[in-house]
C-alpha positions as CSV (number, residue, x, y, z in Angstrom):
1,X,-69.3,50.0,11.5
2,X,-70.4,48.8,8.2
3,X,-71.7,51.0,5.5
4,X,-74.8,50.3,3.4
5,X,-74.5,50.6,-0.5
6,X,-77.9,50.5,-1.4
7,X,-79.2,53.4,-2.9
8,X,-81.8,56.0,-0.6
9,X,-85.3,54.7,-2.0
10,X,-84.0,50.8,-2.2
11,X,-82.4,51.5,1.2
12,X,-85.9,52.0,2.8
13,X,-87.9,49.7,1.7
14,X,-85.4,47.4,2.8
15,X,-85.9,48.9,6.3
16,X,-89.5,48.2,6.0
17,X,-89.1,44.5,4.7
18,X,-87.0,43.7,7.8
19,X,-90.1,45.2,9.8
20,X,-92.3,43.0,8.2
21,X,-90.7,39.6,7.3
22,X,-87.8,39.5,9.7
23,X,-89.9,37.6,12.4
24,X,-91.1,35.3,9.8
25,X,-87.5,34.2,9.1
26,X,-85.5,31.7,11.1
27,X,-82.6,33.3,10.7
28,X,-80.3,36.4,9.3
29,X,-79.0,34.8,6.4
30,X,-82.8,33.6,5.1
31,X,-83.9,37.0,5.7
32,X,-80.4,38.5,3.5
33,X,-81.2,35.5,0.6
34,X,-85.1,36.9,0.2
35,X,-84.1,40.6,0.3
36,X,-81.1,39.9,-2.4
37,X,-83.9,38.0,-4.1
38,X,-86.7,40.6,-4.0
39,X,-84.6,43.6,-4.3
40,X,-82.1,42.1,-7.2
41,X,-79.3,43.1,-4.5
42,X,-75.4,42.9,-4.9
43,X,-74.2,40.9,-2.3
44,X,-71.2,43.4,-2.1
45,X,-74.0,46.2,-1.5
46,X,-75.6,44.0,1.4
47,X,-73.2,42.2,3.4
48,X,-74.4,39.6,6.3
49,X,-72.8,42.4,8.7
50,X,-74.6,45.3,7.5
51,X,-77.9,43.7,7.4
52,X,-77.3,43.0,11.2
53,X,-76.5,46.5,11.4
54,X,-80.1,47.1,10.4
55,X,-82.0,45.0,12.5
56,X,-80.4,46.0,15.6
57,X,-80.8,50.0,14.8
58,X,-84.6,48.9,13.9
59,X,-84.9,46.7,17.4
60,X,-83.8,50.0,19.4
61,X,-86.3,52.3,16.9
62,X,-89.7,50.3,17.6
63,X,-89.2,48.2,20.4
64,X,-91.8,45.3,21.5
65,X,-93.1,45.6,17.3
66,X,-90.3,43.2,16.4
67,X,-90.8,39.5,17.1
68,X,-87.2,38.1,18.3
69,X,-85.2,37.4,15.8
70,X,-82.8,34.0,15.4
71,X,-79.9,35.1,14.1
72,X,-78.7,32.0,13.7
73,X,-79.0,27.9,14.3
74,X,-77.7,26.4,17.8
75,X,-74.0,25.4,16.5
76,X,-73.3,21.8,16.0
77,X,-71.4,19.4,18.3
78,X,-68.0,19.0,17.1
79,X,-67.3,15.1,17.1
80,X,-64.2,14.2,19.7
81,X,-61.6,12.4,18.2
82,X,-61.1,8.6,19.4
83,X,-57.9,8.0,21.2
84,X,-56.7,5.3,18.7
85,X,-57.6,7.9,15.9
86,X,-55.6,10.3,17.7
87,X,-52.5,8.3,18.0
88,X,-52.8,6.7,14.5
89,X,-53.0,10.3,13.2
90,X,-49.2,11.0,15.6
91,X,-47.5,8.1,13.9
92,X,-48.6,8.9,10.6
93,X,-47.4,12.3,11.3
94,X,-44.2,11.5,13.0
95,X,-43.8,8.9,9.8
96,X,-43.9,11.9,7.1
97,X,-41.9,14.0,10.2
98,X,-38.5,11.2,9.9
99,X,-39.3,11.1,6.0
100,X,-38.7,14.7,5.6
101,X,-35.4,14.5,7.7
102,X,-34.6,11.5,6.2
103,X,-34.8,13.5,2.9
104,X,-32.9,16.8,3.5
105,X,-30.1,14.0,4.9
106,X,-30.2,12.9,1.3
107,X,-30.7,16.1,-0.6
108,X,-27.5,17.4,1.8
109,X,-25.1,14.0,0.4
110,X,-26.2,14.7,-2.9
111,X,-25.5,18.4,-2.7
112,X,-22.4,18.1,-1.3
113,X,-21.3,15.2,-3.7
114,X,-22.7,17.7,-6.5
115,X,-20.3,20.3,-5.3
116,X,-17.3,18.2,-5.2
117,X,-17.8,17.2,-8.3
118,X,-18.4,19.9,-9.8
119,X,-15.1,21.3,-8.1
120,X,-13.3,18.0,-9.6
121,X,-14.5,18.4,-13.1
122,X,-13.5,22.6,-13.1
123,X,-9.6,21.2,-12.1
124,X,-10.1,18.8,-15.1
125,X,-11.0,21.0,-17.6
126,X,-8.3,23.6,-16.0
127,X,-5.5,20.2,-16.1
128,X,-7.2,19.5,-19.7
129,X,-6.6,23.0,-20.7
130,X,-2.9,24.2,-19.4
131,X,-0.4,23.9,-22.3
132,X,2.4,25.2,-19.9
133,X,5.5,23.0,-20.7
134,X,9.3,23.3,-20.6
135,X,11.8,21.8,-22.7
136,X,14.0,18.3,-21.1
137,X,17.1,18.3,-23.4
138,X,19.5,15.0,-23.5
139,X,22.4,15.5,-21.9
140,X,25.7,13.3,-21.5
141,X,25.7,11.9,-18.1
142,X,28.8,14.0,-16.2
143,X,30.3,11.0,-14.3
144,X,31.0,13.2,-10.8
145,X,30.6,10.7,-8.6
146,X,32.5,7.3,-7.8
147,X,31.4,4.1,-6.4
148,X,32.2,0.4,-5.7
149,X,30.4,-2.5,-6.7
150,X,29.9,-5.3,-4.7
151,X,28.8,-8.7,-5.3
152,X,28.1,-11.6,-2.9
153,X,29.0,-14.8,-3.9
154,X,27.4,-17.7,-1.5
155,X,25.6,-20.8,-1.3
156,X,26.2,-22.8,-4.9
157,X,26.5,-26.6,-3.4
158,X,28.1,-27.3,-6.9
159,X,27.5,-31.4,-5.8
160,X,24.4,-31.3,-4.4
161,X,21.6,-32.4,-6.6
162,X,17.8,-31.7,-6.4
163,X,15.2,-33.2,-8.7
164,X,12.4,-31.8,-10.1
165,X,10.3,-34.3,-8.4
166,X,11.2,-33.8,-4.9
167,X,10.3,-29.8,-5.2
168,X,7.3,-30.2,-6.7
169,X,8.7,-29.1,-9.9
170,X,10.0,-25.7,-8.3
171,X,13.4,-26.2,-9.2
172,X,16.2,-28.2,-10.6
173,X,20.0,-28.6,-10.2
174,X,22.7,-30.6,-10.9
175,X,26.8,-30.4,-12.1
176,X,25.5,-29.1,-15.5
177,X,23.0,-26.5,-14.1
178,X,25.5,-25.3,-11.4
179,X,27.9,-24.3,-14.4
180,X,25.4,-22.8,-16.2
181,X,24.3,-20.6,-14.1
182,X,27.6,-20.0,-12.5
183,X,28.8,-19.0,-15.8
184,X,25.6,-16.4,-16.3
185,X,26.3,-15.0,-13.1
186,X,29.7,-13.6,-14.0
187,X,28.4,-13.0,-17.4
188,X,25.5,-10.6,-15.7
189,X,27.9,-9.0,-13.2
190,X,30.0,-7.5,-16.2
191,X,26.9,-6.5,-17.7
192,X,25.0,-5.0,-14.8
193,X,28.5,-3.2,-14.0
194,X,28.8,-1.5,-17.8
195,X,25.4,0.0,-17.0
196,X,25.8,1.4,-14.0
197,X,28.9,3.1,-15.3
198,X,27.1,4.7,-18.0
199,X,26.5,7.5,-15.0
200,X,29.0,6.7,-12.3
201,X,33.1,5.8,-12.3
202,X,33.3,2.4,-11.5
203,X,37.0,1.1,-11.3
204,X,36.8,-1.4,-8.6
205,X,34.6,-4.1,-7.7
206,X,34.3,-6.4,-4.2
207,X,33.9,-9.9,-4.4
208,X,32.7,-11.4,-1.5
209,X,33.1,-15.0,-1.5
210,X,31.1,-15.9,1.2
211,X,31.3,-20.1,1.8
212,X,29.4,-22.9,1.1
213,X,30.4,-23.7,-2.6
214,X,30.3,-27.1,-1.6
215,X,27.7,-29.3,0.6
216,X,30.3,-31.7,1.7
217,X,28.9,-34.5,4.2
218,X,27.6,-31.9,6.5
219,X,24.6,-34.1,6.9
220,X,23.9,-37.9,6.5
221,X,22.0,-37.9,3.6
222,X,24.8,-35.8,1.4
223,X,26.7,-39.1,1.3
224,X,23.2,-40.2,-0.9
225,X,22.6,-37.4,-2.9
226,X,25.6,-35.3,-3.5
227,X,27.1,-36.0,-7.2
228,X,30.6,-35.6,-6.3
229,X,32.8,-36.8,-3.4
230,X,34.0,-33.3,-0.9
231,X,37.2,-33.1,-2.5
232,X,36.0,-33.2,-6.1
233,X,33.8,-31.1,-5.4
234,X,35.9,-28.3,-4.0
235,X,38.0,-28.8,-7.4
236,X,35.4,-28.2,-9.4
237,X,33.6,-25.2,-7.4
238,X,37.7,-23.8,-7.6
239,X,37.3,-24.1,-11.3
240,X,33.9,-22.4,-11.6
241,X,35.4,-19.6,-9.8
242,X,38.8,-19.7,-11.5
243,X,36.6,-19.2,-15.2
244,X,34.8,-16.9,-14.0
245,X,37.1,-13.9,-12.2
246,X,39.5,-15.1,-15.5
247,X,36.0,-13.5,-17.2
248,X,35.6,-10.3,-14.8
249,X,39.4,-9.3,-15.5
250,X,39.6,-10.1,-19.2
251,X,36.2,-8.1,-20.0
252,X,36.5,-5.3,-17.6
253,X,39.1,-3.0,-16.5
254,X,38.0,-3.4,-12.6
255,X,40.6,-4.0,-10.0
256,X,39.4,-7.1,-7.5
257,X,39.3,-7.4,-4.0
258,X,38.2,-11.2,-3.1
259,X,37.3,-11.3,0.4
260,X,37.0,-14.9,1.5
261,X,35.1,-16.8,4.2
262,X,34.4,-20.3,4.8
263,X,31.0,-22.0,4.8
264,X,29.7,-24.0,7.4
265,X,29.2,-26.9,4.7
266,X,32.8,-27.4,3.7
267,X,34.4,-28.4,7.1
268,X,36.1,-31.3,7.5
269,X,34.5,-31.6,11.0
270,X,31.2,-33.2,12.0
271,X,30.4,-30.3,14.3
272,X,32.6,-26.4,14.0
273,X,35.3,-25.8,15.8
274,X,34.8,-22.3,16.2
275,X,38.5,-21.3,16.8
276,X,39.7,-23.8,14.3
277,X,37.1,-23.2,11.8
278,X,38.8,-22.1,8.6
279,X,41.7,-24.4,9.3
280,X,39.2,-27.8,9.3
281,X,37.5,-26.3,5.7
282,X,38.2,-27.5,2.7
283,X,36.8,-23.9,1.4
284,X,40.2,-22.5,2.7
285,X,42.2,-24.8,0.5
286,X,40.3,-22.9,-2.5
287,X,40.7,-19.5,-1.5
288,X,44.8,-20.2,-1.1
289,X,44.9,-21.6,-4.3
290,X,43.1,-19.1,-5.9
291,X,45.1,-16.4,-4.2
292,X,48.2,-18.1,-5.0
293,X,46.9,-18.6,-8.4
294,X,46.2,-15.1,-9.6
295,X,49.8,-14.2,-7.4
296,X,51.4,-15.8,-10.5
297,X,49.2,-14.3,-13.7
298,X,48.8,-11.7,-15.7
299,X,46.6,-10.2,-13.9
300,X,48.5,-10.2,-10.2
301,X,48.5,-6.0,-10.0
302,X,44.9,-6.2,-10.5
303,X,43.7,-9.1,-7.6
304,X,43.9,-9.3,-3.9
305,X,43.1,-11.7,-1.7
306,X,42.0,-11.1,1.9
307,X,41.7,-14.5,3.7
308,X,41.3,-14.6,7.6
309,X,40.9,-16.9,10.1
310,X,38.6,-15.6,12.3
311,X,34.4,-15.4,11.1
312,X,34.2,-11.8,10.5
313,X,36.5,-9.5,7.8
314,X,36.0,-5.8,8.1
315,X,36.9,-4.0,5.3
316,X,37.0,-0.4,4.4
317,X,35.5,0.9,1.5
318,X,35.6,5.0,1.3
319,X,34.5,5.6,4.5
320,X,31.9,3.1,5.6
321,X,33.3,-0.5,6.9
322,X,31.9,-3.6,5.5
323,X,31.8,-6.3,7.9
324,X,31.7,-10.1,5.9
325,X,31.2,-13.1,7.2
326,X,29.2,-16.6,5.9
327,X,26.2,-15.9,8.5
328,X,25.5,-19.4,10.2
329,X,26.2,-17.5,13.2
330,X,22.9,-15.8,12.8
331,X,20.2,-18.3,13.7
332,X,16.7,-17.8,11.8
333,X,14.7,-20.6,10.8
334,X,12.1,-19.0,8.3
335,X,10.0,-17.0,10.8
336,X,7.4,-14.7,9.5
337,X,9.2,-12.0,10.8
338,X,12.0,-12.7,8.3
339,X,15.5,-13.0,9.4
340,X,16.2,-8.7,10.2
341,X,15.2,-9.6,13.8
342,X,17.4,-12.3,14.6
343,X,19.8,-10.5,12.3
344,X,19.4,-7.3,13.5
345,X,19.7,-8.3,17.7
346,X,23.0,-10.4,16.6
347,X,24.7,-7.4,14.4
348,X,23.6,-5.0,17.4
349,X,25.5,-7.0,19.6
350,X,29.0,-7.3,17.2
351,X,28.4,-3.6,16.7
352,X,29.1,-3.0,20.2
353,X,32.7,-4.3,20.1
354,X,33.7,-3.1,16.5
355,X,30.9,-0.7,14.7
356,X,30.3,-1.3,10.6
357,X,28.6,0.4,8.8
358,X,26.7,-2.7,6.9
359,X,26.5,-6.1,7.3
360,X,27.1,-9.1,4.1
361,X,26.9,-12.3,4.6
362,X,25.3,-15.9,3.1
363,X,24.2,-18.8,4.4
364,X,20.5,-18.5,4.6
365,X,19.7,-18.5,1.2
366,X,17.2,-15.7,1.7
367,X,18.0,-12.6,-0.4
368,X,17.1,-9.8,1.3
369,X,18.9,-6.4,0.8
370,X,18.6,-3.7,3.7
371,X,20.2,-0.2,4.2
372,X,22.3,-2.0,6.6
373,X,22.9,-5.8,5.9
374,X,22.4,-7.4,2.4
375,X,21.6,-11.2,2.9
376,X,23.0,-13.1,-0.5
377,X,20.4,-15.7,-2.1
378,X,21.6,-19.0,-3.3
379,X,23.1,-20.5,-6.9
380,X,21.4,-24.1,-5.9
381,X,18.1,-22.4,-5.1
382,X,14.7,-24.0,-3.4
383,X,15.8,-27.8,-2.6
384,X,14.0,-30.0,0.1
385,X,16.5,-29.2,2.7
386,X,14.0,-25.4,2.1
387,X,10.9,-27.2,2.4
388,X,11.3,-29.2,5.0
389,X,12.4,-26.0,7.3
390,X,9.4,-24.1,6.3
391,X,11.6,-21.6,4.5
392,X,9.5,-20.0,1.2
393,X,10.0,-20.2,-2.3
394,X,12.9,-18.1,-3.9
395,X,14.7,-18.1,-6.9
396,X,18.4,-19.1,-7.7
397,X,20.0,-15.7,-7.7
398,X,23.2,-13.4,-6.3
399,X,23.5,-10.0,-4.8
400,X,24.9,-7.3,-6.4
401,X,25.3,-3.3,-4.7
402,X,27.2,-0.1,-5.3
403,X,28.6,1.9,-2.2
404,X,28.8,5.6,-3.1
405,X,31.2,7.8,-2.2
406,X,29.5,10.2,-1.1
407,X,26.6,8.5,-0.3
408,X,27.2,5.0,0.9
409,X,24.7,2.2,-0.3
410,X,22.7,2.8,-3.2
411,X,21.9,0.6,-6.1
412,X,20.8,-2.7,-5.6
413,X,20.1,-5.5,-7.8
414,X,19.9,-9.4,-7.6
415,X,22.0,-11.6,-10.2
416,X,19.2,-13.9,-11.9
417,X,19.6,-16.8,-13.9
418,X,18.0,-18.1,-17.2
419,X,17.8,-21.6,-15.6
């Protein structure tokens, strides 16, 4: 119940003003605003409750003397809200409603971007500020492990000649340009050797001389274009070759192994005989007269010769068998795929009857060196034959590897020319 704070003599004649003027007023609070008026009242002393207070207690005391009081106006009609108000008020709430999520999305991304960059920048600064080093000290290489080199000889067409013009300006070749870059070749094989025995004994090397060092008049249009006539041709690819193994033995101390096979180009046949095949090639005369050549030098404890009849030659180096052979028995015409799938489904098949460790081979004057095969590129390089089959652009250049020991084939590099 509330308490009144007037004081006892201001306290009743309040009482007797609410006798008196409360049925004069409409209502409570006109009667509370002329008694805070007349009476210089606190509102804190008389409070809206309190003064009801009073009336009721003096309704009970006098009864039918009091006039009724209105306490206070009829209340208003609150206005309904339209429908359309009502739903225009939902979507502008739902609008603020996706806002919001939309923005703790944001404020999330940004947080969590804040943190991991933040995390980024305290490994920077902990990078920035680590001066924990150790000393690397030159050392002579130790020269504990032994390997072979190998290098693929293929594809020089010493006669054939390609002009500029008919390779859009891609490549050119000729009798002068085969001997350059026939004479770089053995020039780089020396040189590339040297290096690699800076770390790693070295004291043989494999020459695969893999066919096709003449074009002979495989095709109709060789009897146009070729410079030289098939059996010049073979005597001047024989001295090439002859120059250059003279160059191998007199700047190195490597022992050679020449493993020979014929081309498909240097047959004296107009289709192979595939059982007679070395004997009707003109690249077998070469290989015997090289053979018998180096038989009768200086230099006859150093060479061997290894010239079969049939298309493959499996030789042993270490422990891992090299199988080489001139590759026009693998047929690939420029796919997409590249040449390991045709490659790959005809070695799969040879590896049945004899397993090798790694196929070497020629012929389609692709370089492309695998754990398991090494296809040689080509000393003539990109010619119109190239175009017209769809085969892509590649440089003139040879294949050169190392077989480890211990761990079979490692380095790799191609032979490249200046020309």
């Amino acid at each position: 119940m509330a308490k009144s704070r007037l004081p006892p003599d201001v306290s009743s004649k309040v009482n007797d003003y609410i006798k008196k003027q409360g049925p004069k007023c409409a209502t409570v609070e006109e009667l509370l605003d002329k008694i805070r008026e007349k009476f210089d009242v606190d509102p804190s002393d008389l409070t809206w409750t309190a003064l009801m207070q009073r009336i009721q207690n003096h309704s009970v005391g006098i009864g039918s003397q009091l006039k009724v009081v209105k306490l206070s106006k009829a209340p208003e009609k609150v206005p309904v809200a339209r429908t359309e108000e009502l739903i225009e008020f939902d979507k502008r709430v739902g609008k603020l409603s996706f806002e919001q999520s939309s923005l703790k999305k944001k404020y999330k991304i940004v947080l969590a971007a804040n943190e991991r960059l933040e995390a980024e920048l305290a490994a920077a600064l902990l990078i920035r500020d680590n001066k924990q080093t150790f000393s690397i000290k030159p050392r002579a290489s130790q020269r504990d492990s032994e390997a072979t080199a190998v290098v693929v000889l293929s594809d020089w067409h010493v006669e054939e000649e390609v002009k500029s013009s008919s390779v859009n300006g891609l490549n050119k070749y000729n009798l002068e340009i085969a001997k350059t870059r026939a004479t770089e070749c053995f020039e780089r094989i020396v040189r590339l050797v040297k290096k690699e025995q800076q770390d790693v004994i070295i004291s043989e090397l494999v020459l695969g001389l893999l066919g096709d060092f003449i074009s002979g008049y495989l095709r109709e249009e060789d009897r146009e274009k070729n410079l030289l006539q098939p059996m010049d041709a073979a005597l001047y690819a024989q001295s090439l070759l002859v120059s250059g193994i003279d160059f191998l033995l007199e700047h190195t101390k490597l022992k050679l192994t020449c493993v020979c096979k014929v081309g498909n180009h240097g047959r004296t046949t107009h289709k192979i005989h595939m059982a007679t095949e070395s004997g009707n090639s003109l690249e077998t005369m070469i290989y015997h007269a090289l053979a018998k050549h180096y038989n009768e030098s200086k230099y006859k404890e150093r060479v061997r010769f290894i010239i079969d009849d049939g298309y493959h030659t499996l030789l042993n180096v270490y422990d891992h068998t090299i199988r080489f052979h001139h590759g026009h028995a693998i047929n690939f015409h420029g796919g997409v795929g590249g040449l390991t799938v045709p490659a790959n489904r005809v070695i799969a098949g040879w590896n049945k009857e004899q397993p090798a460790y790694m196929d070497v081979f020629g012929h389609l004057h692709t370089y492309t060196p695998m754990p398991k095969l090494t296809c040689n590129g080509s000393l003539i390089g990109y010619s119109s034959f190239a175009i017209y089959k769809g085969f892509g652009f590649e440089v003139p250049l040879q294949a050169l590897f190392l077989i480890d020991k211990k761990r079979g084939k490692t380095v790799t590099m191609p032979i490249l020319f200046s020309c």
